[in-house]
N, C-alpha and C positions, 0 to 999 in steps of 0.2 A: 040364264045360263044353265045348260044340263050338266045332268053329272059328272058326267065325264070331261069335261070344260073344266069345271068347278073342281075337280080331284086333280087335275091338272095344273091350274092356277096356282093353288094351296099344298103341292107334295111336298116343299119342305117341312111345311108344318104337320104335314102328317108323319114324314119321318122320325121329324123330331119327339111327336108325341109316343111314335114305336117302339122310339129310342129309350125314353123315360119308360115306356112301360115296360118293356125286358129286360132294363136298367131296374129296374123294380122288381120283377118276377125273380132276376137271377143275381139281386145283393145278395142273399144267403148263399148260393152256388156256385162264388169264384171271391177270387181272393182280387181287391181291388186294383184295377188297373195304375200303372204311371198316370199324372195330368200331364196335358200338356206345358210344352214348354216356349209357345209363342201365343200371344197374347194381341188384345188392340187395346190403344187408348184415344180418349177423344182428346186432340193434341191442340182443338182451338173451336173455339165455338162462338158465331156472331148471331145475334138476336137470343132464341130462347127455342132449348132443344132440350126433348125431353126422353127419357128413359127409362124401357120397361125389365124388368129382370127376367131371366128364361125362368118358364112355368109359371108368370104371375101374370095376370090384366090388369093389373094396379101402373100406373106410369106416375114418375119423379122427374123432378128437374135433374140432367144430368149432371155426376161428379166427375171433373177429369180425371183424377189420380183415381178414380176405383178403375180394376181392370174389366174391361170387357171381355167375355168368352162365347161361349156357344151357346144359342137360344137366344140370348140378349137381343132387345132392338132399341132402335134409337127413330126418333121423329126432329124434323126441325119442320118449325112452322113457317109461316108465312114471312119472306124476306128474311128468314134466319139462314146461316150457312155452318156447316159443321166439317171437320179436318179428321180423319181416323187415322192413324201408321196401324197395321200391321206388320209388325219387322219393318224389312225396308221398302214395303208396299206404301201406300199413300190412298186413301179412299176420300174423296172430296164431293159432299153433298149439296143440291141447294137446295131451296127454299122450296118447303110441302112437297118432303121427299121420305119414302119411310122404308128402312132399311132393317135386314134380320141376317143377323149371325148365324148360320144354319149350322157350320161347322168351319169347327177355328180349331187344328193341332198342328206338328209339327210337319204333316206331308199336304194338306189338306185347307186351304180356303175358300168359301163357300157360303158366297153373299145372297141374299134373295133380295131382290129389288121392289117390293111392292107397288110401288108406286115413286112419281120424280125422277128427275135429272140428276146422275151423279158422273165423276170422271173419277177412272181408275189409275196410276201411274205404279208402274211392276220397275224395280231396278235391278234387281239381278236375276242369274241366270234361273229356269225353273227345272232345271233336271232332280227328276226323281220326287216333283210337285207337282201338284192340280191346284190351281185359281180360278173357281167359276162364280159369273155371277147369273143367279136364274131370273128371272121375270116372269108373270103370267103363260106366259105362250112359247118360250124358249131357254138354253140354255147357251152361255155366251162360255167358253171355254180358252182360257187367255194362253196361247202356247207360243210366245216369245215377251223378251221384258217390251215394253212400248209405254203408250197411250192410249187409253179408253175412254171413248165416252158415252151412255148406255142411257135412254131413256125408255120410261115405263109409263103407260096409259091405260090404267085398266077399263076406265070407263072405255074407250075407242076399243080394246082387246089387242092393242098393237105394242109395239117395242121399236126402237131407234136404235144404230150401234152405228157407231162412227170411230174409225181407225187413225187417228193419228199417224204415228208407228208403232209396229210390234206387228202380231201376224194374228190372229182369235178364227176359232171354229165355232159357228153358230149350230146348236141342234133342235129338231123338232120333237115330237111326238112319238113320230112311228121309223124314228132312224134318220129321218131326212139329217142331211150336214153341208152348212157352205161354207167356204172359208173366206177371209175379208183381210186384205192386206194393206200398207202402209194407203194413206189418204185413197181409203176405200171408206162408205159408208149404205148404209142398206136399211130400209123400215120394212117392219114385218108384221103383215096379221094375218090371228092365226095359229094354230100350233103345228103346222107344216111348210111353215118358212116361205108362205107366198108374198111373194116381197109386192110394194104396194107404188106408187111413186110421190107420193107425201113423205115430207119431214118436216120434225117441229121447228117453228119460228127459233133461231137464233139467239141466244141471250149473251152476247158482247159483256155485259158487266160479269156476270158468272165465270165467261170465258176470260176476261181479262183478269181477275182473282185469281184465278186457277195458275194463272204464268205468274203472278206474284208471289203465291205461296210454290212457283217449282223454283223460282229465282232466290226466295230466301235459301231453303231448304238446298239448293244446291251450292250457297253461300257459307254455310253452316262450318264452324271454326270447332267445333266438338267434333264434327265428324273426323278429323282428321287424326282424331286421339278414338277414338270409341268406333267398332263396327255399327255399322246403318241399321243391323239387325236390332242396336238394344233402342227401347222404345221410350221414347221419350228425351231422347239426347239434343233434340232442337229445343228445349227450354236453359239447355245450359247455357246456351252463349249470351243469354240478359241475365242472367241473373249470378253468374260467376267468374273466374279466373283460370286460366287455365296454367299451370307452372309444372317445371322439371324438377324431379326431385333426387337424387343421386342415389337410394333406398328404392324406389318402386317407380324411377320412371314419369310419365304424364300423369299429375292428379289435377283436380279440380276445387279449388276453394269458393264455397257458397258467399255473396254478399249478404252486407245488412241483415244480419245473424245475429241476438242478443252474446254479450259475454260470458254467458253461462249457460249458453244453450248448446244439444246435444243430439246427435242424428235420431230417430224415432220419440222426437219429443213431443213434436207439435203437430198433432193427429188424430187418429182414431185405429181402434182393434175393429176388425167386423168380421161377418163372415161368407166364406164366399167361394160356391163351390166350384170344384170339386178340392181345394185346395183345404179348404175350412179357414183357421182364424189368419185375419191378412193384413196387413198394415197397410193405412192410405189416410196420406200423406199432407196436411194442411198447405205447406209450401205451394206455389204455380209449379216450380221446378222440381218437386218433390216426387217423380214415378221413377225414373230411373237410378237415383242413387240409392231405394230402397229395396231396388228389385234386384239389381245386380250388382258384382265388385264388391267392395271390401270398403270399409271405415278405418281411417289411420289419424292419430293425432302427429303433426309435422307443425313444432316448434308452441304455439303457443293456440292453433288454431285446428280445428278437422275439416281432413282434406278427404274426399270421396276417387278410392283408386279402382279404376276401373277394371282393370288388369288385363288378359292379353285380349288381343285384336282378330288373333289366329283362329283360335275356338268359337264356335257359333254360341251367344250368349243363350242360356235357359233362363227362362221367370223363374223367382221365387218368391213367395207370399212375404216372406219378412228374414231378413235376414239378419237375425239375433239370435243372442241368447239369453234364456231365463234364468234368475240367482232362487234359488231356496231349494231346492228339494233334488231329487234321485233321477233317473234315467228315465225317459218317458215320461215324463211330467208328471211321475207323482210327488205329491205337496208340495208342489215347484211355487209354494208362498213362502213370504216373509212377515213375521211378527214385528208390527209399524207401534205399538202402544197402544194400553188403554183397552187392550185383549181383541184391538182388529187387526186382521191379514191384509196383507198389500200382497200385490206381485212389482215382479222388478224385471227388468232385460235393460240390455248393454250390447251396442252394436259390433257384429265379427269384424277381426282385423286380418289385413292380409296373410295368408297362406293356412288360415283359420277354417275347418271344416262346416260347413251345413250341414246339420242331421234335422231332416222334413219330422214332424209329429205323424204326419200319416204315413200308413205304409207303401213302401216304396221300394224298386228293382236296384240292386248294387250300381248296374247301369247307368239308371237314372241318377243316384248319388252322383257317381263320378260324374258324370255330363255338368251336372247344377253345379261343383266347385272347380270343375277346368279350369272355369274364366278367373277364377281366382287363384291361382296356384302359383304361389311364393314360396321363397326357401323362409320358411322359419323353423328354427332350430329349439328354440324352446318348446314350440306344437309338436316338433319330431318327437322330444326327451319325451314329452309329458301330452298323453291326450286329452290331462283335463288341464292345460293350462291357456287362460285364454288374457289376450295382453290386457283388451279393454275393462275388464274386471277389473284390475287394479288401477286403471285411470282414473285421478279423481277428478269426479264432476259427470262420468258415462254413464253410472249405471240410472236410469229414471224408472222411480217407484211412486205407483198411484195406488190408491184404496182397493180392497178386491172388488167391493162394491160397485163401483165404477169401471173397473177393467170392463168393455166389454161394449159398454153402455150409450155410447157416444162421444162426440168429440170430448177431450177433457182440457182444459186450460192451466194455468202456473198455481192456480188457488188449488188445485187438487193432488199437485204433486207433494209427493213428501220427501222430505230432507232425510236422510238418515248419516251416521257418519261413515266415511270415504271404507274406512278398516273392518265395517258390519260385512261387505260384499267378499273381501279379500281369502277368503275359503271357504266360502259357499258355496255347495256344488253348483253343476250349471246343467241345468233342463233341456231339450227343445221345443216344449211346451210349458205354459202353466197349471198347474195343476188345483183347477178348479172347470164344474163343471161350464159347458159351453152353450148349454142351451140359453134362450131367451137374449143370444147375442144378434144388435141387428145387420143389417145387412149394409148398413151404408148407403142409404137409397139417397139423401136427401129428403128435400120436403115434397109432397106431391106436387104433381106437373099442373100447370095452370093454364097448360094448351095440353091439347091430346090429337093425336090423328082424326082424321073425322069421321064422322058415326055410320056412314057408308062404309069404309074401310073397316072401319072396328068390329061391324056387323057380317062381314064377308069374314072376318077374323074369328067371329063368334062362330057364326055357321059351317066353318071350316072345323071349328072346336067340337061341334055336336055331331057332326056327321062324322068325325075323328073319335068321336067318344064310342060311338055307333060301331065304327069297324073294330076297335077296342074291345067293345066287349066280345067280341066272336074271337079274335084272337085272344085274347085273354082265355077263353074257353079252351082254345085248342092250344093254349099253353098248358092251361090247369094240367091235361094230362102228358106232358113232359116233365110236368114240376118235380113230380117223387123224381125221377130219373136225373134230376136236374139236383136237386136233395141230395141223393144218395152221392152221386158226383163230387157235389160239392161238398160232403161230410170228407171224401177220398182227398180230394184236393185239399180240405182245411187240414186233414191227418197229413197227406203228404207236405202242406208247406208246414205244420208245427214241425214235421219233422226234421226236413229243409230249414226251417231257422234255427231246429239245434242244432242241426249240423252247421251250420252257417254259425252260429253260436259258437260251438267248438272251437269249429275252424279259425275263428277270430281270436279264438285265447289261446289258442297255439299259435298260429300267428305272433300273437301278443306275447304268450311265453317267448315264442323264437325271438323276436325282435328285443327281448328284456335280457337274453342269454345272449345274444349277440349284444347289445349292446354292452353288456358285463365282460363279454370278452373282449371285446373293443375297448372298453375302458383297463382291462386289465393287460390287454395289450400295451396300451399307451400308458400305461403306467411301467409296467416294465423298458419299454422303449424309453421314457423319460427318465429311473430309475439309472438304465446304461449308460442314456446319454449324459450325465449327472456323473455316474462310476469315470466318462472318458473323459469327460470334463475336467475331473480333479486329479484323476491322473497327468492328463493333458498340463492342468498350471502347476501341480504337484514338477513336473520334469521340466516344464519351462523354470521353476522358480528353482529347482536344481542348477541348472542350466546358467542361470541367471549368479546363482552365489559362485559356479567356476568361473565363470567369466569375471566375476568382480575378482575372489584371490587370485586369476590370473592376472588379474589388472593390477590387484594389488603390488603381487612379488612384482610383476616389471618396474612398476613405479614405485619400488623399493631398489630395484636393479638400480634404473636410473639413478635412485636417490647417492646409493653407494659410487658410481661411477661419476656422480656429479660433485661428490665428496672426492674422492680421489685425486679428480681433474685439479677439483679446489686446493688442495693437500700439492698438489706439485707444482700447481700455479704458484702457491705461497714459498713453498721452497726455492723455488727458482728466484721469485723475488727478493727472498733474505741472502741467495747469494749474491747477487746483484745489488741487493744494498752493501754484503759485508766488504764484496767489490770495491763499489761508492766509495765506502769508509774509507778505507785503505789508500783509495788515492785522493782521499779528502786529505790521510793524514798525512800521508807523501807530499802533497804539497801542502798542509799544514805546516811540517817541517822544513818545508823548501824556503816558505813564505819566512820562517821565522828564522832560519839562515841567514836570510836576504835582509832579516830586520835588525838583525846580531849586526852584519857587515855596515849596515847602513850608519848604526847607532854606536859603530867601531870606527869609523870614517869620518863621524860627525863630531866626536871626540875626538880623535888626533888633530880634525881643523882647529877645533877650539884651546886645545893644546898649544899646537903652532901658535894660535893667535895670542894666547895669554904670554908665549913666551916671547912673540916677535914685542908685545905690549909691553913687556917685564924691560926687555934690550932698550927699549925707546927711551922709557923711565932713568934708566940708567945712563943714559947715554945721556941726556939732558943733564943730570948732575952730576958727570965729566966722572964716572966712572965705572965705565962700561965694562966688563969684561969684555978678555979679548973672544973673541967667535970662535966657537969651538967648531973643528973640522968635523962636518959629517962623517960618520960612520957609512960604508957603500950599505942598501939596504936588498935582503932578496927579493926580488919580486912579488907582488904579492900574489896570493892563489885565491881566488874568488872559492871553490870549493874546497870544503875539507873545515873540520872543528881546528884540527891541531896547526894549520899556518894561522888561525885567526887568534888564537891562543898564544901562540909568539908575537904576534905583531903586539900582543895586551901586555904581557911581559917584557917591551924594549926598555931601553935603559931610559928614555926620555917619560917612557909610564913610571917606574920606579922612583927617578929623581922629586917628580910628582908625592 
């Protein structure tokens, strides 16, 4: 292959090497860029796939939870197959296929294909993105969502693109471009897009994979809570729960979790650029609840809240924070006993700010806690108060020694008591030095691409190093001017963070005066409303005593008029007995008249009788007086004392 073949084949890796080297000339000469905020992970891997880190020819077996970025490759061997998401992209390789991250940011994907059969699947829309994947001979440029399938032959010098759907522009060399539409497919050798009429044999199992992992992946019960963009959200639905929580909406509860276990527990620190120190993650499910969303405890368990749906999620390396020390990670350790340092972190809870260690654009701040943005009213009050802090059982402290060092297990944590953390400042870094931390590589690979490849790789590297030095040359003399620049720009950003400085504690001031008057507002407000309060039951309870003595005097009125009624009912009644009396006594009197007359009647019978008895007596002993001649008598008068009085008086009562 000539050179121009050969520079051809390998320009990503020349770019890249560009890339690091000007990245190199002009670290002193600008103030560090944002990282990106879209990332890949290898979301499934069958057989044994191994992985190189960008800038190294050392290859590892690959980790899934470390993130991939730019430079990074990845190899699967023989019969191995491997899964990548890029957001909601889906990259699907098989077997003795060897793939390079040329460029992974937020406008920008940009795969090179070395070599293998891979399929691409894009699900949303791409405006205002490039998706390309290059091969030796051409560049595949994906300009609607679809299906892709792309294979690479370098030994043959040819390339394969097979269109599913979706729409791809193929480019060559010297401009050439064709475009390939839904079930179109075209093989090409060559770097001028001579299309050829060979395609490679068929591989039905690889293809029939590919519809299983689109049928999972479209089955997916997390998606319906979490945008497709955060990466790694297909491990959720084995290994968790999804629930409504009336506080934050859709979370997510991890299964088969120890009882005393803690988000960023069971891991590792590594590092990993451009980000520096990162967390990854031991869990299979463990990349997306530490990259995005918030940590909340809900009832007795912690629940991973994702937060909004709206906002395009941003990576972040780790989302904690550090207990021991000041701003900026100085001495952001804790004294564990025995005169050794631990460091400590405690995962954010929602509505809980992310401040990156590195430096970074206000921009980008806001972007990376969008997704998280909750009303919390304690964060509002207080910027240092963060909930998880005072959770007991969150905060996890390891030895300094080990921070850093590898994975660490239960034997390395330290216990300290819940109330050590509870007004410790909080960092967002540790505040110890970071060198000698490793990368997370895993153990080395025990397959590697093969030594054809690797040596196309090598010779791409020398004759890279070759053009390198000559620019490097005709950099040198840009450098001073590049220097000088960049002394201007470090002058003007020191001066820009004072101001930004400033501006943040006048801010701050505002916001502490406003709040003082807010509260002093509502204190007065409360204050009035308190004043109309007691006025208010002060006039009710006025209110309330006339109503009663007006209750009172009536129900004294009645009392008196029910007296009165009483008082004449009674008098009525005693005349109506003295009534009664009177002609009780009236015929009292009448009665005893009647009983005079009776008893005046009943004695004159008896009279007569003794006297008609006396005659009889007489008469039988032959000397009877003779009959005295009745006297006429007056009649008698039933009423009246004095006729009853004469009759008592007759001469026949006297002779008596």
């Amino acid at each position: 292959m000539n050179r121009t073949a050969f520079s051809l084949l390998h320009r990503p890796l020349r770019r890249w090497l560009l890339g690091i080297a000007l990245l190199c000339l002009g670290a002193a000469a600008g103030a560090q860029q944002d990282p990106p905020g879209r990332v890949a992970r290898l979301n499934l891997q069958q057989g044994t796939v191994s992985f190189a880190p960008a800038g190294e020819d050392s290859w590892y077996d690959a980790q899934p939870n470390r993130p991939i970025t730019t430079g990074d490759r990845l190899w699967t061997d023989r019969s191995a197959r491997a899964e990548v998401h890029i957001g909601s992209a889906a990259l699907r390789m098989d077997g003795q296929t060897h793939v390079e991250f040329s460029e992974l940011d937020d406008d920008t994907v940009r795969i090179t294909a070395n070599q293998g059969n891979l399929q691409l699947r894009v699900r949303d829309d791409l405006s205002g993105q490039r998706v390309e994947v290059d091969t030796g001979n051409l560049a595949v440029v994906i300009d609607a969502p679809g299906e892709y399938r792309i294979g690479a032959d370098p030994s043959a010098g040819t390339t394969w693109v097979a269109v599913a759907s979706g729409r791809a522009t193929l480019h060559g060399e010297n401009g050439q471009s064709q475009t390939l539409g839904a079930r179109q497919q075209l093989t090409v050798s060559g770097r001028d897009l001579a299309a050829v009429n060979s395609f490679p044999p068929q591989n039905g199992s690889f293809d029939a994979w590919v519809a299983e992992r689109n049928r999972i992946e479209d089955q997916s019960v997390s998606a319906r809570y979490v945008s497709r963009e955060v990466v790694g959200y297909q491990q959720l639905d084995n290994y968790g729960d999804w629930q409504n929580d009336p506080s934050y909406g859709a979370v997510w509860f991890p299964r088969n979790v120890d009882a005393d276990w803690a988000p960023y527990r069971d891991g590792q620190w590594v590092n990993v650029a451009p980000w520096g120190l990162t967390w990854v993650d031991a869990a299979p499910w463990g990349f997306a609840p530490f990259h995005y969303g918030r940590w909340a405890r809900v009832g007795p368990r912690w629940a991973w809240v994702p937060g909004q749906t709206t906002a395009r999620p941003v990576y972040s390396p780790a989302l904690v924070g550090f207990v021991g020390g000041g701003s900026g990670g100085v001495n952001a350790t804790l004294q564990i006993g025995d005169g050794r340092s631990g460091v400590g972190w405690f995962p954010l809870a929602p509505g809980e700010q992310w401040r990156p260690a590195y430096s970074a654009s206000p921009r980008y701040i806001d972007r990376v806690n969008r997704m998280a943005a909750y009303r919390n009213r304690q964060a509002e009050m207080r910027n240092d108060f963060y909930a998880n802090q005072r959770m007991p059982g969150a905060v996890t402290v390891v030895p300094a020694d080990r921070f850093g060092r590898g994975p660490f297990g239960r034997r390395d944590l330290v216990r300290l008591p819940d109330d050590r953390f509870a007004r410790v400042p909080v960092a967002p870094a540790p505040g110890i030095p970071m060198h000698g931390f490793g990368g997370g590589f895993g153990r080395p690979a025990a397959m590697q691409p093969p030594p054809q490849l690797r040596a196309r790789q090598q010779q791409e590297f020398q004759y890279e190093q070759a053009r390198q030095v000559q620019q490097m040359q005709q950099a040198q003399n840009i450098q001073a001017m590049q220097q000088r620049a960049a002394q201007q720009q470090a002058a003007q950003q020191q001066q820009q963070q004072q101001m930004e400085w400033q501006r943040q504690q006048g801010q701050r001031q505002q916001q502490e005066w406003q709040q003082r008057a807010n509260q002093n507002q509502w204190q007065q407000q409360q204050h009035q409303q308190q004043l109309q309060l007691q006025q208010q039951q002060q006039a009710q309870r006025q209110q309330q005593e006339l109503q009663q003595r007006a209750a009172q005097a009536q129900a004294q009125q009645m009392q008196v008029q029910q007296q009165q009624q009483r008082a004449a009912q009674q008098a009525l009644a005693q005349q109506q007995m003295i009534r009664q009396q009177q002609e009780m006594q009236q015929r009292a009197a009448q009665m005893q008249q009647q009983a005079l007359a009776q008893q005046q009647a009943q004695q004159n019978a008896m009279r007569q009788a003794q006297e008609a008895q006396v005659r009889a007596m007489q008469q039988q002993r032959g000397f009877a007086p003779p009959p005295q001649q009745a006297q006429p008598q007056p009649p008698a008068v039933q009423r009246g004392g004095d006729e009853r009085r004469r009759l008592m008086t007759s001469p026949d009562s006297q002779q008596r």
